[in-house]
Structures are given as structure tokens and as C-alpha cells.
N, C-alpha and C positions, 0 to 999 in steps of 0.2 A: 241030185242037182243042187246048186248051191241055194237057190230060194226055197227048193224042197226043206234041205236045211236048218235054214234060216224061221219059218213057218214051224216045224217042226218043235225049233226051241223057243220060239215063241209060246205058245200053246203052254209048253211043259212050263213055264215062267212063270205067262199070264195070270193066272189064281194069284201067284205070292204076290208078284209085283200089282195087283190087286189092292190085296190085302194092304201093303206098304203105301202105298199112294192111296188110300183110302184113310188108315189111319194120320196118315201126314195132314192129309188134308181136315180133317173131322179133327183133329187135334189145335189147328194155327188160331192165333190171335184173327180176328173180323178185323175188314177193313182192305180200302184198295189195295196200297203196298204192299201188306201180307197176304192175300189173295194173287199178287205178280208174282210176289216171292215162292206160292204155293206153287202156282202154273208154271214156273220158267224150270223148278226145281221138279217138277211131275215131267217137263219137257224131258232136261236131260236125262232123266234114268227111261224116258221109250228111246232116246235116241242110244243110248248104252243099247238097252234091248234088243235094238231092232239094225243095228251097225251095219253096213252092206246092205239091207234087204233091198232098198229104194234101187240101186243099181245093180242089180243082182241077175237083169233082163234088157239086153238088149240088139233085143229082135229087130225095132223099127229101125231106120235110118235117123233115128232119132239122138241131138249131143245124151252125154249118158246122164245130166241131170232132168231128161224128159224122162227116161225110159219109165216104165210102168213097175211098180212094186209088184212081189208075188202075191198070186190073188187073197191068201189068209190074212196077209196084214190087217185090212181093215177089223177084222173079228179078234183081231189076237190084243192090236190099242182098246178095243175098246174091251173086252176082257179086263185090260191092264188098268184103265182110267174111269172110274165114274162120272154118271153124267153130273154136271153142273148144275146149283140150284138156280133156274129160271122164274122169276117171281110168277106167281097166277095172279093170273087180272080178270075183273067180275066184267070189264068191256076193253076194248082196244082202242085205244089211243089213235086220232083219227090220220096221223103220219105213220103209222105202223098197220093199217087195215091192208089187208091180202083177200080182194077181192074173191070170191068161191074157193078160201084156204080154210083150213079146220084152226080150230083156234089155240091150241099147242102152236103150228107157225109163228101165227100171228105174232102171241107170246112172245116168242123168241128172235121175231123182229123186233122189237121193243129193246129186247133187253141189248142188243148190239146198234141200239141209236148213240148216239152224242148224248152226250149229259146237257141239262140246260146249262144255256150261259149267265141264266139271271137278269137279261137282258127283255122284255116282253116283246120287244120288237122284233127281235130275232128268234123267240123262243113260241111265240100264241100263235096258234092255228085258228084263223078264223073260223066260224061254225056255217058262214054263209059262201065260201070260196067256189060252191059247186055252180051258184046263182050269178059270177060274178065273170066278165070275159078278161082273157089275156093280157096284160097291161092293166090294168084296170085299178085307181092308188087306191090300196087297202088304208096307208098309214105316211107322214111325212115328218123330219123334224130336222133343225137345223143342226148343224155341227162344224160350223167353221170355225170356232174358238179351235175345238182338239186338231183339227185339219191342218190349220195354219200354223201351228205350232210343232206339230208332227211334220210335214211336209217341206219347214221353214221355205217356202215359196209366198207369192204374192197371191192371195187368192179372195175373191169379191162374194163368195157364197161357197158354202158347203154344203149340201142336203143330203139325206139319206128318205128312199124312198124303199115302199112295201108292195109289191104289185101281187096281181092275181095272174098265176101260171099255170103250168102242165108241168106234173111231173115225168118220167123214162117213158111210161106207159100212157102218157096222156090223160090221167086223171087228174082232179083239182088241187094245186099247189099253191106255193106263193116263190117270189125271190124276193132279193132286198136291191142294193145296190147306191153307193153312193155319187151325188150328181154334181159337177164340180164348174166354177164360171169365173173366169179372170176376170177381174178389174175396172178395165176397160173395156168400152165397146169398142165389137170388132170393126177396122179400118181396112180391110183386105174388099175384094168383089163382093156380089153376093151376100148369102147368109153366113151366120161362121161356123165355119167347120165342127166337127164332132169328134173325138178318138175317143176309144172304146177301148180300155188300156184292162185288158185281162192279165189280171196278177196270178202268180204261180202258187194256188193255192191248195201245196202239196200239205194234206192234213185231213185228219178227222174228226177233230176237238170245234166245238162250235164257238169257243174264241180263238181262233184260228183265223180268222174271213178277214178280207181288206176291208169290209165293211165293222167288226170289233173294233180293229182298231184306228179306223178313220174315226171313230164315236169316241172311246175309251182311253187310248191312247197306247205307248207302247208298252211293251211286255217281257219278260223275260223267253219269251215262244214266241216274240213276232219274227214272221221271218225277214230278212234282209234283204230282200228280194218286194217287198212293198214300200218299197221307199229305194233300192239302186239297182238298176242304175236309173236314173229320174224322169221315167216317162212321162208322170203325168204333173209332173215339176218341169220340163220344158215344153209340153203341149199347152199348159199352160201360159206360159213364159211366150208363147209363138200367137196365142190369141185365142186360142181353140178352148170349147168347152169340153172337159170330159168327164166321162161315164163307167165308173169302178165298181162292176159286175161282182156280185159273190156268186158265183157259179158253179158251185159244189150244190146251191141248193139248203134247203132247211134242215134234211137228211143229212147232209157232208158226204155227199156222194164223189168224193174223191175219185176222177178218172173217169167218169160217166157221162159220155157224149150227149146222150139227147137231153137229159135233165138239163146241163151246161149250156146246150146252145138257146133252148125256151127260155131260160132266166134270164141271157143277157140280149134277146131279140123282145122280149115281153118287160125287161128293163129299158129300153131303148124306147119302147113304146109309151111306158108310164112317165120317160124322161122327157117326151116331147110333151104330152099332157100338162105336167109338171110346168115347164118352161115352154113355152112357143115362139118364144125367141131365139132363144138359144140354142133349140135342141130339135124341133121341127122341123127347118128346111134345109139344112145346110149339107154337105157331103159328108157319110160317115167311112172313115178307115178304122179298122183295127186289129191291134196289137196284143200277143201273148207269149209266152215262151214258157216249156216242160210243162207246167201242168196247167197254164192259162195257154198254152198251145192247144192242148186239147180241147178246151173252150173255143177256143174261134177258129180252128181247121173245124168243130161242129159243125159250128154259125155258119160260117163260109157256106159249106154244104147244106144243111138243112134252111137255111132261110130261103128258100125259094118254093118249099111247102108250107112251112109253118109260120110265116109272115111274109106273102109276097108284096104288100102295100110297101114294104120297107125295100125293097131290094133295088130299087130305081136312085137310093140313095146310097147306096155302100160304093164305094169306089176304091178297095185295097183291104187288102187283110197281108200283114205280115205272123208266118207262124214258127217260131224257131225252136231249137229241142224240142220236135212235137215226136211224143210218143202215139207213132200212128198206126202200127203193126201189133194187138196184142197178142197175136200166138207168135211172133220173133220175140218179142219182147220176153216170153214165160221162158224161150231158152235161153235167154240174155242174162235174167234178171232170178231166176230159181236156182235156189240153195249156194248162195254165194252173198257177198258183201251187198247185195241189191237188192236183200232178202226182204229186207224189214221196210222199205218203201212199196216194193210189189205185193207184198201181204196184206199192207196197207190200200194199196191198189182194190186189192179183192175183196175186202171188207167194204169198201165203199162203193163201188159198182151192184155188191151185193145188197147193199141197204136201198137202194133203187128199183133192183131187180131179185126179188126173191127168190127165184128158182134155183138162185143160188144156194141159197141158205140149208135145204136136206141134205147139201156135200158134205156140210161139216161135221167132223166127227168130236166124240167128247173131246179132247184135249183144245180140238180149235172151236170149241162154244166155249171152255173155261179161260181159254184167251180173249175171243172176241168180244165177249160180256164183261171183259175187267175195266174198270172204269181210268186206268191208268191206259190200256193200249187203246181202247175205243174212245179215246181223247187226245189224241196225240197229235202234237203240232210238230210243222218241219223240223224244227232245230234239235229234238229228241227221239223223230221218226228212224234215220237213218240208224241212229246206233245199232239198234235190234239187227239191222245186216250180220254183225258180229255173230250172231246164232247160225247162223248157214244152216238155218231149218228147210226143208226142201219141204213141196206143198203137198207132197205124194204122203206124209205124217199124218196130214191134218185134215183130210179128206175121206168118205166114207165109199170112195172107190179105189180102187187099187193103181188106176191109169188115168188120174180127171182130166190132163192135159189133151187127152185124145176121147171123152165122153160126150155124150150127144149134147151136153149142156154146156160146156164148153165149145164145142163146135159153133152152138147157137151162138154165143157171145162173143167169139170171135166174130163171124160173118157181121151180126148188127152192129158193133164196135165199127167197123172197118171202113161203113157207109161208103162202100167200092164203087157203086154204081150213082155216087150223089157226085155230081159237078158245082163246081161250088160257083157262086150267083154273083161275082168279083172279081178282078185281078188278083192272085197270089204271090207273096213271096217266101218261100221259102228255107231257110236257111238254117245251116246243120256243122257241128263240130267235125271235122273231120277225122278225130283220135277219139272219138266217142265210146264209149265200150257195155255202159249201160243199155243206154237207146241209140244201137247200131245207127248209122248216117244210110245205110243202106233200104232201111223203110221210108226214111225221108226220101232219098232217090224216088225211092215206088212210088209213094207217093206224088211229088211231081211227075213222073212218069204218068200213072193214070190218070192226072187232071189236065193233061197235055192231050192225053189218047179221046179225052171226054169235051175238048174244045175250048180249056180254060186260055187263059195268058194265062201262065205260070214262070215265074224264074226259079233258080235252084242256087243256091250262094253253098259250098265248102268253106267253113273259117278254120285255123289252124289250132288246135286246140279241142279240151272235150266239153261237158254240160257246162259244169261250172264257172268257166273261164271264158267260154262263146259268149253268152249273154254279154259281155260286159265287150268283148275283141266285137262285135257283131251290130253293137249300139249305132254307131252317129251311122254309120249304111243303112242301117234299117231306120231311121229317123229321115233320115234325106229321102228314103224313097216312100214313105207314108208322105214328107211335105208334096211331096210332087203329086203325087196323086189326090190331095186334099186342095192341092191349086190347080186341079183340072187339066192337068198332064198326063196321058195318058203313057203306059211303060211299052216301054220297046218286049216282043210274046218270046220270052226265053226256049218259048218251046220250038222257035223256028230259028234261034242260034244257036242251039244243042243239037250236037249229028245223034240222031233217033237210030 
């Protein structure tokens, strides 16, 4: 059989190709870039090795870049690659503790963290966060100089606040999140409104956050997408205070629902504290797209456990290029140009959720621990696509897509059975190829089936060009709902 094969030449390889990747390695110059240079060059000679094996099988009903590798791979890479030096730590760093884990893990959580930013704010871990409730300001300080400058909008206050949270698993965390307040007071009804402008904060570099560079300013890695199209430059401009959540968390748990929705529900909390003018009584909507989608489709949904005092005020969440489906997404997004965003994906969900962490196999610890890919901001994430490394390499199963741990992380990702605590909108590229429009469907579908209002918007166009074709719609219908208009329930003008 062909994987028979394939397993077989492996094996008989494995020793040399050892040998050769151990001396490459044991021989390069120290340092991050020759360290990539080492891993990316140890990459291709397993992918020489190992050519076909990934598809070599398929059995399931599965496209052919799920299929399952034949079962030796996993002993044949790691035959071929040694393991990667993991520093030893005399304690664990209190963001990398794994609660009844042995401490090799632990380790080795650490060593696939963010590098600091240099920043204390964003980088200390309090020692008292266990003693401290949800919201709760650890730290504040102003930043409207960089804000305003950055933003070139009219802005009367910048802040940046430190709250006490819950990390994935509900142990003691923190978030940051900047708190923004026009000019003027508000002349509309009532108190004045709130948006909650979740930036797309696709990265794992801890200068990376809308909070960096709301502080610091821009960057050659800021992405462009925190500043256009100008959400929180005309929510401003409209009257409204708003609230720019870093919602990756102090991990950079890139693509990780619960951490995401506690930060910006426990930011929300610390922002009223903070302001009680501005930020206490007034109606909150908010807004995300790709990867601050995944942020407020959370919130949406979990805020009615994990903060219900709040939920009497949210009146709209718009969520667009929301990556809602991640078992479509692994057949969307593996071994192809989506490669090196979905990787990225996995490493950050896994820095919140450990259990991930025993999949990977040597070649994907000498990755994940290089200080070049476990820092990586959008505008150098995507390249890595270019490799069309499939994740069946880099795993210590033959089949992860379909392993009990995966399984698990699909189901909790997917929050099926949460209804979210708001009016939804929706809205999705219709030529999308990444993040098929078809889970967005499902999605409205199931918060239709669950009793939300939900609308569903198709724009013509895919990720990158939606945002921007999808804008002044999705602006008009967050004003309405912020002026206490409620939306016509898309899900009773859609034939079901």
C-alpha cells in the first residue's frame, strides 16, 4: 500500500536524516533568525521525506488535505528531528501555570508565550489577581497625545485601563483595553452610547494589540485594519464613547472565544468603574470583523453567564468575517495559502488551552518556540501560507483533525447551544474562500433556531474587501440600535 511505502522509507531515512538535521542544527549561528532559518530548512527536508504520506489515506469522507497520515509518521519526524532546547525553569511563570500538569508542560508553555513587549503594563502579572473580582482596575493611564495623533480624529480623553479577569478556563487573569470619549458632551437622549469596536487582532506578538499601539504609536506590524475602515473615528465623531478591547488576552491567545469574550465583558465593566458618565448607563453595541468577530460572536453569546448585570445594556453586536466553524475552517484553511494564519490560529488557542500542547511534535515545538513565529503580527503572519505545511507534519498523531482533542476544541469553540443576549448582525463575503460564507449561514441559522433576532447580509466580494464594501451598512444599523430602534428579526424574512 502506498502509506505502507511511504512509512517504510521513512524509517530506512529516518537515522540519516537525523543525523543531517541534528548536525545543521548543532552547527548554526544562536539567535532568532538563524534559529527560523534552522526550523523552516529542517521543515523542508521532512516535507522532501515524507511527500504524499499526508494524503496517502483516504478513507473518510474527508477533502484530501484532512485525510489522516499513515500511522508511522508520527515516530519516523520525530526519528528525523530532535527535540528542541526548552529552557528549564526552577518555578513557572504565573501565565504559564497548568494547573495538576508536571512541569516539563508547564515549561514548555512558557516557552511558546509572546515575548514581552517591554511595556509593564501590558507585560506584569499581578501577584494579587486571585483576590481580585472581574473588572476590577488593576492599573490606568492616560494616552490621548498617541491616540489623537494616531487616530487624526477629535478625541477629549484617551485611557488605557488594566482589569482583573478570567482566563479560557476561568482562572485569574487580567485584560487591558483602551477607553475613548469625544469632546463633547453628549446632546442625544439619555446617556450616551457605548461601541465596543473589537479590532481584528489577527497576531501573536504582544506588540501587536490595539492597545500597543493606541499607547506607542504605529509600527511597521501595525495592522491596517486599526485604524480602516474608521470605526472608532466616526463612533466618535457620532458622540459615542468607545471601548478598544485587546482581546487576545495577555497570552495572545489569537482565535480563542472565552478568554476574548471575559476581556472585553470585564473591560466593559472596568470602563464604567473608570467613567460613570460615560461608560455606565448608556446602550452598548458592538462591533468586530475576522478576528475581532470572533471576539463579539463570543461576547454575544457568553455574556449572559459570565456577566449578566451587563446584558440589560447591549442592544446589537454586528459580527462580520466571523470565523465561526473551526472544524470547516481546518478544511478551508490546511495545507494551503491559509496555512500560516491557521497555524497561527493553533498556537494561540493553544497558549490558553493546554491540552493542546502534547500534539506537538518536535519540528512544531522548534517552530512554535522561535521567537520570530511566536511573535508574529498580521502583516508578516500570512506569508508563511507560502509553505503549504499541512498540520498532519507537525503533530504527534497521525489523524489530529479527527482526535479526541480536537474534537473537544471544536464543540467548546463553536458555543452551539449559547444564544447570544442581543440583536445580531451578521454579515459575510460572499466569494469568501478562507472563511467559507457558509458557516456564517450556520451560524445565523442556529441563533435563529435559538430565538435570537438575527439578520444575515451576503456582500459581494471576499475577507479583505467585505470589511471595507460592508462598512456605512453595518454603521447605520449599530446607529439604530444605539438610538433605540429596534431591527426588523431577519430570521422571520428568511424562508427557513
Amino acid at each position: 500500500m502506498p502509506g505502507q511505502a511511504v512509512g517504510q522509507r521513512g524509517a530506512r531515512t529516518g537515522a540519516g536524516a537525523r543525523r543531517t538535521v541534528t548536525a545543521f542544527i548543532g552547527s548554526r549561528p544562536r539567535g532568532a533568525v538563524a534559529d527560523l532559518t534552522a526550523a523552516l530548512a529542517t521543515l523542508t527536508l521532512v516535507l522532501t521525506m515524507v511527500a504524499g504520506a499526508v494524503v496517502g489515506s483516504t478513507a473518510r469522507a474527508d477533502p484530501p488535505n484532512l485525510a489522516p497520515a499513515p500511522a508511522q509518521l508520527p515516530s519516523d519526524l520525530d526519528a528525523a528531528i530532535p527535540p528542541p532546547p526548552i529552557p528549564h525553569l526552577r518555578s513557572i511563570p504565573a501565565r504559564s501555570v497548568i494547573h495538576g500538569a508536571d512541569h516539563e508542560l508547564q515549561e514548555f508553555r512558557e516557552a511558546v508565550m509572546p515575548s514581552p513587549s517591554g511595556d509593564p503594563f501590558f507585560d506584569d502579572w499581578p501577584g494579587d489577581l486571585a483576590a481580585r473580582h472581574p473588572g476590577e482596575i488593576l492599573a490606568s493611564r492616560d494616552v490621548t497625545r498617541v491616540a489623537t495623533v494616531l487616530l487624526k480624529a477629535r478625541i477629549g480623553s484617551a485611557r488605557q485601563i488594566k482589569v482583573a479577569s478570567r482566563d479560557a478556563q476561568g482562572h485569574p487573569s487580567f485584560a487591558t483595553a483602551t477607553v475613548l470619549v469625544p469632546p463633547t458632551a453628549w446632546s442625544g437622549p439619555g446617556a450616551r452610547p457605548v461601541l465596543v469596536n473589537n479590532l481584528p487582532i489577527v497576531a501573536l506578538g504582544a506588540r501587536c494589540t490595539a492597545g500597543w499601539m493606541l499607547s506607542h504609536g504605529e509600527t511597521p506590524d501595525t495592522n491596517s485594519t486599526d485604524i480602516r475602515p474608521p470605526v472608532t473615528q466616526d463612533a466618535l465623531a457620532r458622540g459615542y464613547a468607545v471601548l478598544v478591547p485587546d482581546h487576545t488576552g495577555p497570552r495572545m491567545a489569537y482565535a480563542e472565544p472565552y478568554v476574548a469574550a471575559h476581556a472585553v465583558l470585564d473591560s466593559l465593566r472596568g470602563a464604567a468603574r473608570l467613567d460613570t458618565d460615560d461608560f455606565a448607563r448608556g446602550p452598548v453595541a458592538m462591533i468586530g470583523y475576522s478576528g475581532g468577530a470572533v471576539a463579539t460572536n463570543a461576547t454575544a453569546k457568553l455574556a449572559t453567564a459570565y456577566a449578566p448585570e451587563l446584558v440589560p445594556r447591549f442592544v446589537g453586536a454586528a459580527i462580520g468575517g466571523v470565523p465561526a466553524d473551526y472544524r470547516v475552517l481546518a478544511s478551508s484553511m490546511n495545507a494551503n495559502l491559509g496555512t500560516g494564519v491557521f497555524h497561527a490560529a493553533i498556537l494561540g488557542i493553544a497558549r490558553e488551552r493546554p491540552e493542546l500542547l502534547p500534539m506537538a511534535n518536535d519540528l512544531a515545538r522548534w517552530l512554535s518556540i522561535n521567537p520570530v513565529l511566536k511573535n508574529l503580527c498580521t502583516s508578516t503572519m500570512g506569508y508563511f501560507g507560502m509553505t503549504f505545511v499541512p498540520t498532519q507534519v507537525l503533530s504527534t498523531s497521525p489523524d489530529p483533525f479527527h482526535s479526541p482533542v480536537a474534537e473537544r476544541i471544536y464543540t467548546i469553540t463553536a458555543m452551539a447551544d449559547d444564544a447570544a443576549a442581543m440583536p445580531v448582525y451578521i454579515y459575510h463575503g460572499a466569494q469568501e474562500w478562507w472563511i467559507p460564507a457558509s458557516q456564517a449561514r450556520s451560524l445565523f441559522d442556529e441563533q435563529c433556531r435559538l430565538g435570537v433576532n438575527a439578520t444575515y447580509r451576503d456582500y459581494p466580494g471576499e475577507h479583505m474587501t467585505t470589511v471595507f464594501v460592508a462598512f456605512e451598512d453595518t454603521m447605520r444599523w449599530l446607529d439604530a440600535r444605539l438610538a433605540g430602534r429596534p431591527p426588523a428579526d431577519g430570521c422571520r424574512q428568511t424562508p427557513r
